[in-house]
KOLMARFI-814184 format. One record per residue (C-alpha): x, y, z. Coordinates in pm, whole numbers, plus 32768, in hexadecimal, padded with zeros to 4 digits. Example, Ala and Ser with C-alpha at 12.3 -4.5 7.8 and 13.67 -1.06 7.14 Angstrom:
2
[[84CE, 7E3E, 830C]] [[8557, 7F96, 82CA]] 
END
This chain:
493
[[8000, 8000, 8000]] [[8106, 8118, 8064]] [[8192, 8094, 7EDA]] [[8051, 812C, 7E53]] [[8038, 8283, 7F2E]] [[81B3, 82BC, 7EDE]] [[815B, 8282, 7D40]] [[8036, 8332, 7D87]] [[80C4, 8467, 7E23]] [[81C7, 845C, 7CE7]] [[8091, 8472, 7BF8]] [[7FB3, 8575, 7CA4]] [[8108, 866A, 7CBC]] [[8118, 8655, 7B1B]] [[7FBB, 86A0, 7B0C]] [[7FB8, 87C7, 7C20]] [[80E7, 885B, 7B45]] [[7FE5, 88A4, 7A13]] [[7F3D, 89B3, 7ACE]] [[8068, 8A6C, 7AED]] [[827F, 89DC, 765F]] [[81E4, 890A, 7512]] [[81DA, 89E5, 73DB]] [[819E, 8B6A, 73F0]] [[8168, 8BAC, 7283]] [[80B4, 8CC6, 7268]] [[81DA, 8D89, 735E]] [[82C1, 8D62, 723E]] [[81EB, 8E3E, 717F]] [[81DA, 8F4B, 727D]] [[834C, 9001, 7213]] [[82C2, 9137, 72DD]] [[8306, 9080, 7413]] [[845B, 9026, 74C7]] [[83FD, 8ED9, 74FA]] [[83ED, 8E4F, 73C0]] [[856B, 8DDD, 73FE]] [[84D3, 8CD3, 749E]] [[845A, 8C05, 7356]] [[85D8, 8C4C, 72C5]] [[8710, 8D12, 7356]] [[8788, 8DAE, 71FD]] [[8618, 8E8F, 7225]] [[865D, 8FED, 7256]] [[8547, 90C0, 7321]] [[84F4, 9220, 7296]] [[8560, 92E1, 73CC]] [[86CA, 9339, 742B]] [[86AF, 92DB, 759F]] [[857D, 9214, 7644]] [[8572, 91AE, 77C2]] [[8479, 90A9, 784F]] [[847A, 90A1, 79D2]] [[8415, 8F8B, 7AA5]] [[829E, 8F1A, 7A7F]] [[8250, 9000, 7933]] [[8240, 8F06, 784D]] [[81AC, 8D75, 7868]] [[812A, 8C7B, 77A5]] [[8054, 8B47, 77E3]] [[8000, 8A46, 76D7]] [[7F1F, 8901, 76BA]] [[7EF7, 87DE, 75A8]] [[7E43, 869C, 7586]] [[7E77, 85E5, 7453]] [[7D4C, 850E, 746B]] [[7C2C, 858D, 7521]] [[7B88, 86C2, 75F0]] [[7AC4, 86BC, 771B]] [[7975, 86AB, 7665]] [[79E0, 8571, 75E5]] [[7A07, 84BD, 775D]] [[7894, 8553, 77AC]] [[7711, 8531, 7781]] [[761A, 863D, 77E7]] [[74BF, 857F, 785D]] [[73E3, 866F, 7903]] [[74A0, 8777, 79B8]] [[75C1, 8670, 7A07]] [[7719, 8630, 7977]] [[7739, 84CD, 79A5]] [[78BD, 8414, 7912]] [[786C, 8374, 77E3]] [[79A2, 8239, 77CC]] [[791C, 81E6, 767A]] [[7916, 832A, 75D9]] [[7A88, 8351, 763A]] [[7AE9, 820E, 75C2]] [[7A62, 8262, 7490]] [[7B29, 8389, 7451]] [[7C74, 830E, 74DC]] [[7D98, 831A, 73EC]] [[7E7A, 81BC, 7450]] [[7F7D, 8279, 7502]] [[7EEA, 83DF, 759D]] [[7FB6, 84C0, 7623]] [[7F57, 860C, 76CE]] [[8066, 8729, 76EA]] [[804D, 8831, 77DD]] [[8178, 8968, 77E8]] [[81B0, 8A80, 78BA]] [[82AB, 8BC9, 78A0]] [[82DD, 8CDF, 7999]] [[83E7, 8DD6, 7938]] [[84D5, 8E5F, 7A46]] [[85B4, 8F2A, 7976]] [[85C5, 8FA6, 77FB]] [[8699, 9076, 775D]] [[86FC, 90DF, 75DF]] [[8802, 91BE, 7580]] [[8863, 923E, 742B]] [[89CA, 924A, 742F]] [[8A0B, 92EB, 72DC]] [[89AC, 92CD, 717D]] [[89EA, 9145, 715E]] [[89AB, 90CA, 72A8]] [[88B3, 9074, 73C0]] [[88F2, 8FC5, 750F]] [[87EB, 8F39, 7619]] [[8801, 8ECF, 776A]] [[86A3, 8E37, 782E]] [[864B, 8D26, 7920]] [[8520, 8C98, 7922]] [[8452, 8B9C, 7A15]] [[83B0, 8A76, 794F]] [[8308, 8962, 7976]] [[82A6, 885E, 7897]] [[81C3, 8719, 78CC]] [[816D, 8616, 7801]] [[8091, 84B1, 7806]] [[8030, 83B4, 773F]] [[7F13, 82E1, 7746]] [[7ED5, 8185, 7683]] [[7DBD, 8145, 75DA]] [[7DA5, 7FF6, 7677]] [[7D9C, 807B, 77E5]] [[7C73, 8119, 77A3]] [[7BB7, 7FF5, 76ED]] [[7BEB, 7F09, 7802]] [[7B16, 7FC8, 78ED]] [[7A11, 8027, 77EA]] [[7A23, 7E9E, 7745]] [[7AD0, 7DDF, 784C]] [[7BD2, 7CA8, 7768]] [[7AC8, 7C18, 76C0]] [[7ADE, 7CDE, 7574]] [[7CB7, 7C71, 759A]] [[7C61, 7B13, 758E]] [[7DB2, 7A79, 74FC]] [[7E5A, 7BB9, 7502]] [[7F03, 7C94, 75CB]] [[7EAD, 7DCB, 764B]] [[7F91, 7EE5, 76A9]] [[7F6D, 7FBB, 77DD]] [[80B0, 8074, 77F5]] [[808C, 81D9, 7848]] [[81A2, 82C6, 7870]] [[8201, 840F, 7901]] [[82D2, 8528, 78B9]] [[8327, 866E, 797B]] [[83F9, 877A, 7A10]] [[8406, 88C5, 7A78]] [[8541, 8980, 7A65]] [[85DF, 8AE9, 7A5A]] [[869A, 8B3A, 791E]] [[87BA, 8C59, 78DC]] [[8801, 8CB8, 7790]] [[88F3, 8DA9, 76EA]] [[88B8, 8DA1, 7549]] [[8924, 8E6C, 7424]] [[88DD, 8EB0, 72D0]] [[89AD, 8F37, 71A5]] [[8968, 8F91, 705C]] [[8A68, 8F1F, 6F90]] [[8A17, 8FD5, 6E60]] [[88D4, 9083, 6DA2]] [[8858, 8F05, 6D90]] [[88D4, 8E26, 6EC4]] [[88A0, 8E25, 6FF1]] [[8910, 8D40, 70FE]] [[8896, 8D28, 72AA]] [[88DC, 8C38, 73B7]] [[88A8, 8C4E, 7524]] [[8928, 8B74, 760F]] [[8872, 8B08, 7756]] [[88D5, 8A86, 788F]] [[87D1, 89C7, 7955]] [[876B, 89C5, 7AD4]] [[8668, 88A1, 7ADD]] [[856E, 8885, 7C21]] [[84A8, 8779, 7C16]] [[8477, 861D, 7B03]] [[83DF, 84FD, 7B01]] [[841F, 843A, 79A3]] [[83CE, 82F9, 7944]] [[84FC, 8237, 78BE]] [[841E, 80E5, 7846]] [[82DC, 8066, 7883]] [[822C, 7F26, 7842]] [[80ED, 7E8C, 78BC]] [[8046, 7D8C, 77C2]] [[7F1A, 7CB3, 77EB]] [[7EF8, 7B80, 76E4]] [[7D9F, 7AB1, 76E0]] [[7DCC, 7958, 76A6]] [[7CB3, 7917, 7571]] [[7CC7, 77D0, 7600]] [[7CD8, 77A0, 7764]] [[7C5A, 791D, 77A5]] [[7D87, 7921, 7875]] [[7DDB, 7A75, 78DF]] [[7F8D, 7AAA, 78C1]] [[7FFA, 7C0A, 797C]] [[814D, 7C6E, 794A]] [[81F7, 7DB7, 799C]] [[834F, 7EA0, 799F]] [[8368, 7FEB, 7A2F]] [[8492, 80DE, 7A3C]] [[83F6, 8247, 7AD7]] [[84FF, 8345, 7B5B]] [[84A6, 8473, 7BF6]] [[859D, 8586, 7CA3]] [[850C, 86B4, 7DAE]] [[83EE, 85F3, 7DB5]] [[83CF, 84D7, 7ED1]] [[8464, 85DC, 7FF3]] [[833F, 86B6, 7FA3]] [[825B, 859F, 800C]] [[82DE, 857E, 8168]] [[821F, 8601, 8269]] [[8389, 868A, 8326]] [[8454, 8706, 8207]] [[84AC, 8870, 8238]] [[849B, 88E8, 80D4]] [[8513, 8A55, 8133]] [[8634, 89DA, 81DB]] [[86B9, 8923, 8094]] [[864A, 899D, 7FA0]] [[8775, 89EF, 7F3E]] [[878E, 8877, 7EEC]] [[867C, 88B5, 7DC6]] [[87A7, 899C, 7CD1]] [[88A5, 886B, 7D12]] [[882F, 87EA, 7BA6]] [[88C4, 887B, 7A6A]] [[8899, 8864, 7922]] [[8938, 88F9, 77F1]] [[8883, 8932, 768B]] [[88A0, 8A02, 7575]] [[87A9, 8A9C, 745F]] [[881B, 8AE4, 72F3]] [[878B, 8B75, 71B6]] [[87B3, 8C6C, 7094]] [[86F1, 8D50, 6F9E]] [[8733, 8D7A, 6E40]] [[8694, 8E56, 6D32]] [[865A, 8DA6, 6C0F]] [[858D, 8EC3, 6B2F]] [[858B, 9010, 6BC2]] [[8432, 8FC5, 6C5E]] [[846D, 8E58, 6C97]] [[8515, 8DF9, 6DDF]] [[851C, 8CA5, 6E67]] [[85AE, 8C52, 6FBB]] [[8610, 8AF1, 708B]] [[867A, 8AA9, 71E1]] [[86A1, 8994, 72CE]] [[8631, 89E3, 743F]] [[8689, 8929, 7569]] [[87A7, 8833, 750B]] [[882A, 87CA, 764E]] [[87D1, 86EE, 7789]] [[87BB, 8737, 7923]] [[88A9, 865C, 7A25]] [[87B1, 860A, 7B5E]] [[885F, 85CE, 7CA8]] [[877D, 867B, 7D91]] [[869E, 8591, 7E68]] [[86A2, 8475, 7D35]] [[8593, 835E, 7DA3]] [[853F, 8235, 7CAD]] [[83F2, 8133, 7C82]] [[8429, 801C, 7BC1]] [[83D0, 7EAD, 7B86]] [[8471, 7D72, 7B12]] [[83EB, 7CFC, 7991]] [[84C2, 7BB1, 79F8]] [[83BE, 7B6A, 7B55]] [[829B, 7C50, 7B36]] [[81B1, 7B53, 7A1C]] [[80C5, 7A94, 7AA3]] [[7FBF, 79B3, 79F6]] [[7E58, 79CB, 7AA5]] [[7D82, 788A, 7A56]] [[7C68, 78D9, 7B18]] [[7B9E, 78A7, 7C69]] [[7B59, 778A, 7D1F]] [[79F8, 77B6, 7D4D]] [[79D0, 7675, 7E3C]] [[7AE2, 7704, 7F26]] [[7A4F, 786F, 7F1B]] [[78DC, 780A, 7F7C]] [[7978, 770F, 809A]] [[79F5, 785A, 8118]] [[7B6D, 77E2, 80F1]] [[7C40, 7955, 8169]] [[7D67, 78BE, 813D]] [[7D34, 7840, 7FDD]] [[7CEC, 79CD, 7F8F]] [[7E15, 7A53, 804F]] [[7EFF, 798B, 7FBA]] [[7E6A, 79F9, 7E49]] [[7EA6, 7B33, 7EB6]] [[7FE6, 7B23, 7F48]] [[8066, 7A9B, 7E28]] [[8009, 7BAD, 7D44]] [[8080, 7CA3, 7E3F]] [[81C7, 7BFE, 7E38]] [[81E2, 7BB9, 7CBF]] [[81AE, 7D4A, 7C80]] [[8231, 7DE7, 7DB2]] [[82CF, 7F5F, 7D55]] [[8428, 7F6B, 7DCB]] [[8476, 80D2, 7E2B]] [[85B3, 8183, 7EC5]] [[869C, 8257, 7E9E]] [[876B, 824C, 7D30]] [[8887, 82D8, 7CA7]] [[888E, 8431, 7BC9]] [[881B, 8436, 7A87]] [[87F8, 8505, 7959]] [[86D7, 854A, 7883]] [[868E, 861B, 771B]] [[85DD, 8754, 76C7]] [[84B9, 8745, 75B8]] [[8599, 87AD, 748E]] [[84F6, 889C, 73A6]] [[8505, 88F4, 725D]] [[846B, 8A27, 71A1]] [[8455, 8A70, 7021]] [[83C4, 8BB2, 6FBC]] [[838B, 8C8C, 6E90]] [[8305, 8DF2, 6E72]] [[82A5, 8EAB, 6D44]] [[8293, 9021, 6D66]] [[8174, 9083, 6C93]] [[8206, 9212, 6CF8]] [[82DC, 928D, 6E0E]] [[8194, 9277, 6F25]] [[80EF, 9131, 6ED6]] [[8194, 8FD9, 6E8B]] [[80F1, 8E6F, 6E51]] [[8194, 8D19, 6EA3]] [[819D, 8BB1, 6F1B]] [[8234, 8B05, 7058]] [[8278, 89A8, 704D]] [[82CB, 8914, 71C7]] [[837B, 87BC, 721B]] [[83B3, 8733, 7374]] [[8454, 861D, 73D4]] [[843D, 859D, 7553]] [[8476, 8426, 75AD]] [[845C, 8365, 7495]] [[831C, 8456, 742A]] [[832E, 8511, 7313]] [[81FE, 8659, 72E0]] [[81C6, 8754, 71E9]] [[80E3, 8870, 718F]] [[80AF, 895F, 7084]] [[805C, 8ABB, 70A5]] [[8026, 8BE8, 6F84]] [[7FDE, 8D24, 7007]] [[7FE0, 8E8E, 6F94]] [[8070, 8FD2, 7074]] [[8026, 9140, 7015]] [[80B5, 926E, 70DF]] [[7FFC, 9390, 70F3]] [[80FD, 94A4, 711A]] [[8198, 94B1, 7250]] [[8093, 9467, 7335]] [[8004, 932C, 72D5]] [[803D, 921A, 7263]] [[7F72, 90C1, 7211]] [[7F8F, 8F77, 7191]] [[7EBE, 8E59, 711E]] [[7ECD, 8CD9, 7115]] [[7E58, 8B55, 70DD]] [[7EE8, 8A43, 7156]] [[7ED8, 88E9, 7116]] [[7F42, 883B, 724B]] [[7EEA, 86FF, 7362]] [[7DED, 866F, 7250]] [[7D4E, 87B0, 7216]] [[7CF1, 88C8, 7133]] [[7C21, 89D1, 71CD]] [[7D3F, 8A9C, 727A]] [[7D43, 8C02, 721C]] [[7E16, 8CC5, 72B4]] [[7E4A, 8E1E, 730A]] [[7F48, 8F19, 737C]] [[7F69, 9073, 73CA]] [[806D, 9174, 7476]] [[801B, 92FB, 74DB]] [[8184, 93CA, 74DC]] [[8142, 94B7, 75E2]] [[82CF, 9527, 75DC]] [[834B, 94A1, 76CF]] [[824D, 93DF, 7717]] [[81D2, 92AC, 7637]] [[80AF, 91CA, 767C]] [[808D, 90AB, 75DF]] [[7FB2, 8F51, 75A9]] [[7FCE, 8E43, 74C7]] [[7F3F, 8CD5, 74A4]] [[7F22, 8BEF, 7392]] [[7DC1, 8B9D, 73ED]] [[7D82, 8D05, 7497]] [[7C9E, 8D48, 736E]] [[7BCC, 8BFC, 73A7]] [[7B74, 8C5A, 74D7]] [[7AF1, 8D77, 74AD]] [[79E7, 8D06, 73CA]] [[791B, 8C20, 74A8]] [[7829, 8CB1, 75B5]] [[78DA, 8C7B, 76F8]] [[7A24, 8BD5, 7798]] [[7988, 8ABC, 77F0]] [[7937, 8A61, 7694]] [[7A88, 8A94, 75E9]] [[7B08, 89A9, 770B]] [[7A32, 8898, 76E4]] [[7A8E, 889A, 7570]] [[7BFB, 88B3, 754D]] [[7CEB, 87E9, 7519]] [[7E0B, 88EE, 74D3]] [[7E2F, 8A55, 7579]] [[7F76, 8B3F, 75D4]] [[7F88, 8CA5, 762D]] [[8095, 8D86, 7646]] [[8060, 8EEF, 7725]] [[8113, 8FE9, 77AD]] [[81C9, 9119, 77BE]] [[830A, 91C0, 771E]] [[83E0, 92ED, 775A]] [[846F, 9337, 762F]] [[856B, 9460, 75CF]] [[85E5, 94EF, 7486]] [[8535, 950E, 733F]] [[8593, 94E7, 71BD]] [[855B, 9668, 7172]] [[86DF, 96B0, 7197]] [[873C, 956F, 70FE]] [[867E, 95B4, 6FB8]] [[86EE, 9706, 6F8A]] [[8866, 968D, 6FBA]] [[8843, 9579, 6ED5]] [[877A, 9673, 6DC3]] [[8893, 974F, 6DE6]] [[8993, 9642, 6DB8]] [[88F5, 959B, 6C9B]] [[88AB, 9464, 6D0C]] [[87F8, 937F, 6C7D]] [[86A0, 9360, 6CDC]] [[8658, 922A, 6DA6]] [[84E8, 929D, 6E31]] [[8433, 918C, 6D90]] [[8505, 9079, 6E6D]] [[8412, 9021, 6FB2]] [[8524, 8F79, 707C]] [[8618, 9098, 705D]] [[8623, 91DC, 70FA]] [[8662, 930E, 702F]] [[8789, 937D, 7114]] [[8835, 9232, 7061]] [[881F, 9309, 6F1B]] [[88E5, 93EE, 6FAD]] [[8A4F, 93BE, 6EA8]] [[8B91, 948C, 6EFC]] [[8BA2, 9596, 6E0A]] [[8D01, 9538, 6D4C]] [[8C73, 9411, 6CE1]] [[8B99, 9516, 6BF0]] [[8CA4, 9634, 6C01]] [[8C96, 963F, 6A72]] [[8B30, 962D, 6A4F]] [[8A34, 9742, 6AA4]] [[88BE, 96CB, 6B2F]] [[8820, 96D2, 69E4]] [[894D, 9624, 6930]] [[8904, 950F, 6A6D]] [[8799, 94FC, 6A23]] [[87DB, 94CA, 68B1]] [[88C5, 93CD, 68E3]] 
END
């Protein structure tokens, strides 16, 4: 029994963590914002310095790739009742539900000249993840009957951590067409609990009817079990909780293929996190944990024999007992990331484009699509558009939208901001999601492009104001490189 509270406690502490990413597609269209580094560190915001203090700026994000909370009830009267069959029904063989979290403690941008521009931030995160079988959910709605001479698989697994990440980046424009970013993060994890392997299988003999379990489990968790003892202190170590460290790294470019055709890549989150803090393992033998279950003794049952009972029960308790203890430190990956974008610049305030998104976490690989449109108008506003195919659906718009108050920006964008906003109430757009993030907050942001474009008018620059990922500071071109050429000789050249 204390096996089960312990595995227990693991499971409700990844579910409490939701309430507190995983595509952002429609945030790559919104170049009005400093944030947009996040889809890919060779971005360049529009402002020469931005500052993001602790709190101004979070993000929480959902997806189901197989079914929405309508789908698990039935309305009869005026009561919800759980409807088992209606869920089965709409249960993809493997289902997994991703929840993500992001809290920002510190962001800053700085222009440092014409060519380059550095970022520093650190960020609180969390990220969950779970995966339900198919099968686990048609034994309780059809019991074995419908597995008769085949097996059944009941193996669900769990993924999450919460962690604090520090990250200095750069980008640099290499010339009018190229340009390259990285930014490399180091990694305080928190808390984890990660499945490593699990197996539990149930075969049906068509025969016999014979009922064979078997089972392997490999759960390790770190930060986790101390919290569930009623005399751990955690303000007096929790100091313990930044022993874990991680290192990983982000990448990507921009390059301009037709003066309003720009199309960018980048790989986020390449890298791992070593957990030594408080590391506490379940697990179970495959080698002793199989049992074969031919059935009661009805004679012995109805001549009230205890013992006959106990020892069936012993048995199985002994055949799948969790072993659980302390373990050894571990390491686990990041979900890698990968974004592809293009942007057309229709004119110099409003661009169209496409996002394609790739993740790859434990074996699992996830995409979506996004194409989106963002128009600025002037200085003070600016909006963008989207839809998104993503977790099995294809009713996310989204929206996004920033008001530059200098030096104040606020900001909010979603990729299915816009959905939401078209059914009658909360409640509603809950019941029928399957795929929601939003993106809010506030900027301070310094500088503008007035200077920049006269200087680079004077110089005779080329003009580069049709290129949505650069700034027009980066057009900015030392004037020897045109010392024999006058503006207009520039312009028609």
């Amino acid at each position: 029994m204390r096996n089960r509270i312990h595995l227990f406690l693991v499971i409700f502490c990844l579910a409490w963590n939701q309430v507190t990413a995983q595509s952002e597609g429609t945030l790559t269209f919104m170049n009005s914002l400093p944030q947009v580094v996040i889809n890919n560190p060779a971005f360049i915001p529009k402002y020469k310095i931005s500052i993001g203090l602790p709190g101004s700026s979070i993000m929480g994000f959902y997806a189901n790739n197989a079914f929405s909370y309508n789908d698990m009830i039935r309305h009869v009267h005026d009561s919800v009742k759980a409807d088992l069959l209606k869920l089965s029904a709409a249960l993809k063989t493997q289902n997994y539900i991703t929840q993500a979290a992001q809290v920002d403690l510190l962001r800053l941008g700085i222009r440092i000249n014409s060519k380059l521009y550095v970022t520093l931030s650190s960020t609180t995160k969390i990220y969950n993840r779970e995966m339900i079988p198919k099968d686990l959910i048609q034994v309780f709605v059809n019991g074995n009957t419908p597995f008769v001479g085949k097996t059944e698989t009941l193996s669900p697994k769990v993924e999450s951590f919460s962690l604090i990440e520090t990250a200095l980046g750069g980008s640099y424009q290499i010339d009018n067409k190229l340009t390259v970013g990285a930014r490399l993060k180091y990694l305080n994890g928190l808390t984890n609990a990660t499945t490593e392997s699990s197996t539990l299988n149930l075969t049906t003999d068509k025969s016999t009817y014979a009922l064979t379990a078997s089972a392997g489990m490999d759960v390790r968790t770190s930060g986790i079990y101390n919290l569930t003892q009623s005399n751990y202190d955690l303000g007096s170590n929790i100091g313990k909780y930044f022993s874990n460290f991680g290192l990983a790294i982000d990448i990507g470019a921009t390059y301009k293929i037709l003066d309003r055709l720009t199309v960018g890549a980048s790989l986020i989150d390449l890298g791992s996190i070593h957990w030594k803090n408080n590391t506490y393992g379940y697990s179970l033998d495959p080698a002793k944990a199989n049992y074969t279950f031919q059935g009661v003794d009805l004679s012995k049952v109805l001549n009230g024999n205890s013992s006959y009972l106990n020892s069936l029960g012993d048995t199985l308790q002994n055949k799948f007992k969790i072993k659980e203890g302390t373990i050894s430190a571990y390491n686990t990956p990041l979900p890698g990331k990968m974004y592809l974008s293009g942007m057309y610049a229709i004119n110099k305030s409003f661009n169209v484009g496409a996002v394609f998104f790739t993740e790859k976490f434990r074996g699992r690989v996830s995409s979506s699509l996004t194409i989106g449109v963002n128009k600025h108008f002037g200085k003070l506003f600016s909006a963008a558009g989207s839809y998104s195919m993503v977790s099995n659906t294809y009713n996310n718009f989204g929206a996004g939208m920033s008001l530059n108050l200098s030096p104040i920006q606020l900001y909010i964008v979603g990729d299915n901001l816009l959905s939401a906003s078209m059914v009658k109430d909360v409640n509603t757009f809950a019941s029928q999601t399957k795929f929601f993030n939003v993106r809010l907050g506030l900027n301070f942001i310094i500088g503008d492009d007035k200077k920049a474009k006269r200087e680079a008018k004077e110089k005779g620059a080329p003009n580069k104001e049709n290129d949505p990922y650069q700034a027009d500071e980066g057009d900015v071109i030392k004037r020897k490189k045109y010392k024999n050429y006058t503006p207009d000789k520039v312009r028609k050249r």
